[in-house]
C-alpha positions in Angstrom: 191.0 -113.1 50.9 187.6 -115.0 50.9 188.7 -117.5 53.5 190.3 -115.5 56.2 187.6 -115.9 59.0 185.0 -118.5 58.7 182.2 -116.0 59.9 180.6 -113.6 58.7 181.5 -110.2 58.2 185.3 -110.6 57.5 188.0 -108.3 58.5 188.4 -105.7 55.9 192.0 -107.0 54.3 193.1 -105.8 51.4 195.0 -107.6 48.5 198.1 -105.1 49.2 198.0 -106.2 53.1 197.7 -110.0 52.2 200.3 -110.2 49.3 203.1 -107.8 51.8 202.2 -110.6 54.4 202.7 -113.6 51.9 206.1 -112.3 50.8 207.4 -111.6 54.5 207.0 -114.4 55.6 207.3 -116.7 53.1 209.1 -115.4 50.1 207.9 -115.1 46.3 207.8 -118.8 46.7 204.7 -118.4 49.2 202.8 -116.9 46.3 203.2 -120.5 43.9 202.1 -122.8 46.3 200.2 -125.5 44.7 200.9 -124.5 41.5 202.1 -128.1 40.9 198.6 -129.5 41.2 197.1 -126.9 39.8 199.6 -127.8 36.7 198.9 -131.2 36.9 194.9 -131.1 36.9 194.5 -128.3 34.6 195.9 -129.9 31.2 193.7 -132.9 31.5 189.9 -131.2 32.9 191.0 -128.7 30.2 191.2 -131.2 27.5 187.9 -133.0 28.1 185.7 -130.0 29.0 186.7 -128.8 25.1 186.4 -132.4 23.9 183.3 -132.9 25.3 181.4 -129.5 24.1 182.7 -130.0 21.2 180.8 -133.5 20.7 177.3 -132.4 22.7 177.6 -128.7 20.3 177.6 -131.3 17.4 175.0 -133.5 19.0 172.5 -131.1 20.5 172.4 -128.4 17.3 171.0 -130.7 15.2 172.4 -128.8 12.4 171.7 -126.0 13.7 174.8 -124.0 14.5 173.4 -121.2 15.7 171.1 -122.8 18.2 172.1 -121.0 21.7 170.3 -123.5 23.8 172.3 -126.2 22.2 175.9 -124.4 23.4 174.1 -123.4 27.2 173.5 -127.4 27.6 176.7 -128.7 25.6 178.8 -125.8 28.0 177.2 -127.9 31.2 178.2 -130.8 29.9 181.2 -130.1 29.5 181.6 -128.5 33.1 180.3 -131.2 34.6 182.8 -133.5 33.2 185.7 -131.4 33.4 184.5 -130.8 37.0 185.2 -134.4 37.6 188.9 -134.1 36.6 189.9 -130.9 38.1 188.2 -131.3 41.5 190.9 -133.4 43.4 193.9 -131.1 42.2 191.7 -128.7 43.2 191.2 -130.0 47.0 195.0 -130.9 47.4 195.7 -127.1 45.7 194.0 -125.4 48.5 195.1 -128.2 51.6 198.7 -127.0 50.0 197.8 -123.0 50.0 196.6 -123.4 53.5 198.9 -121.0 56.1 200.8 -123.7 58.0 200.2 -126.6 55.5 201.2 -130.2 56.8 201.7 -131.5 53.8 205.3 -131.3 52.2 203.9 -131.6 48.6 201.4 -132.9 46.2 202.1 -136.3 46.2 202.1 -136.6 50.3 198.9 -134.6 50.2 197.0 -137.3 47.7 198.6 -139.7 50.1 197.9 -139.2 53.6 194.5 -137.8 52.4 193.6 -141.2 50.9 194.7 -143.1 53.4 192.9 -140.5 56.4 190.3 -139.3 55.1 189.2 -141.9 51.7 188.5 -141.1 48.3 185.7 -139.1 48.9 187.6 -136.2 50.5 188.8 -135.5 46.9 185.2 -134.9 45.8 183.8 -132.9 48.6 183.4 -129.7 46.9 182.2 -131.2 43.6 178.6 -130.8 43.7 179.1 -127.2 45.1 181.7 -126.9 42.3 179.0 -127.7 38.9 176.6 -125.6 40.8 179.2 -122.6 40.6 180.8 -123.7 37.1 177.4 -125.0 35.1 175.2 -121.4 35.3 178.4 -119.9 34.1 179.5 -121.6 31.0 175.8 -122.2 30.2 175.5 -118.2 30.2 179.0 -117.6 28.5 178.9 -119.7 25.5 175.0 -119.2 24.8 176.3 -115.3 24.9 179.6 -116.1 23.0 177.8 -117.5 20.5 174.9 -114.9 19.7 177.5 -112.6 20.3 179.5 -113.7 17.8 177.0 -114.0 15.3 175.5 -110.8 15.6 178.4 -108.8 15.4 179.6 -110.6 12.0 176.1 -109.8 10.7 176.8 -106.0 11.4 179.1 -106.4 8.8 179.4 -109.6 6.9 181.6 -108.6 4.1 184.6 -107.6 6.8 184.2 -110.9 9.1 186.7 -112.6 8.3 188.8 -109.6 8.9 188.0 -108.8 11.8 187.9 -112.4 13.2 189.9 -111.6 16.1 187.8 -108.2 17.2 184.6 -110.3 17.0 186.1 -113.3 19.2 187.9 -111.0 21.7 184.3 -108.5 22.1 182.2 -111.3 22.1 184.3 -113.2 24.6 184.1 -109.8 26.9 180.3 -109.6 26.8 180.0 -113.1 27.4 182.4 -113.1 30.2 181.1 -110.0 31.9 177.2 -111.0 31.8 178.0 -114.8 33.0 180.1 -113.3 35.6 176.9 -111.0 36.7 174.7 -113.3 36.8 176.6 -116.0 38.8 178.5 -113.9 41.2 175.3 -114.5 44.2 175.9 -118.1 43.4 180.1 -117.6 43.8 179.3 -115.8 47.5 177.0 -118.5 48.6 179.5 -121.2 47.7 182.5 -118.9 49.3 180.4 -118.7 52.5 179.8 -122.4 52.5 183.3 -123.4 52.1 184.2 -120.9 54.5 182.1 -122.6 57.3 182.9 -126.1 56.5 186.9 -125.4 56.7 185.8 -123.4 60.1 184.4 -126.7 61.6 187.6 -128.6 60.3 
């Protein structure tokens, strides 16, 4: 619903309006489209953004493991790297959601888009992307982490009990405040993407 107009204000469309339109014309189908790059990307970015904040956690804690500034950095690390792998799937996702698409699948998107427009059409959005992503994860897993911590210090002797509370509230505080505090920098990037695609 972000991209329908590429000025600003957009038309006041709903999500029931734009899903009743998807499946009229298109079918149930219409709602998957470029789930297969999606699929494709997501295992792999997936894999190295745990591997890598994983290693920087280690590296950056100093033996510290409850050093929050340590998991802010090693969560931007690890965006930016995963970043890097998701980013094309993510470019031929959208070419492929596109109304009126002219590509007849992932593998003649990557295709004619290397061949028309070069390698760095796959990497357009990427520095707009870690601006999104790396103020998010920096906030969620320094949150996640204190979170965690101070709610098994409310009462130690039933943490290990109550793993799966603690995880699941701290993951919902951490979640909600690094969603508040990036959201102005989700609409800038929605209205910058919005104006590009306008001009293309």
């Amino acid at each position: 619903m972000q991209v329908i107009g590429g000025s600003y204000p957009a038309p006041s469309i709903g999500l029931r309006q734009v899903l009743g339109s998807i499946l009229k014309m298109e079918g149930p189908a219409g709602l998957y489209r470029g789930i297969a790059a999606m699929g494709l990307g997501a295992g792999p970015s997936h894999a190295v953004y745990f591997s890598v904040y994983e290693l920087c956690k280690d590296f950056f804690s100093a033996g510290n493991p409850n050093n929050s500034a340590a998991h802010a950095v090693s969560g931007v690390f690890a965006t930016v790297a995963s970043d890097a792998v998701i980013t094309p799937m993510d470019m031929v996702k959208q070419r492929l959601q596109l109304k009126s698409s002219p590509y007849k699948g992932v593998m003649d998107c990557v295709k004619r888009v290397l061949m028309e427009e070069g390698i760095q059409a796959f990497y357009a959005s990427y520095r707009t992307t870690v601006v999104m992503n790396a103020p998010f994860t920096a906030v969620h897993f320094a949150t996640y982490e204190a979170a965690k911590r101070g709610l098994m210090e409310v009462s130690p002797e039933n943490a290990d009990d109550e793993n799966l509370v603690v995880h699941a509230t701290a993951g919902a505080v951490a979640g909600a405040l690094a969603a508040a505090v990036t959201t102005p920098l989700d609409v800038v990037k929605t209205q910058l993407q919005c104006q590009v695609k306008a001009f293309v």
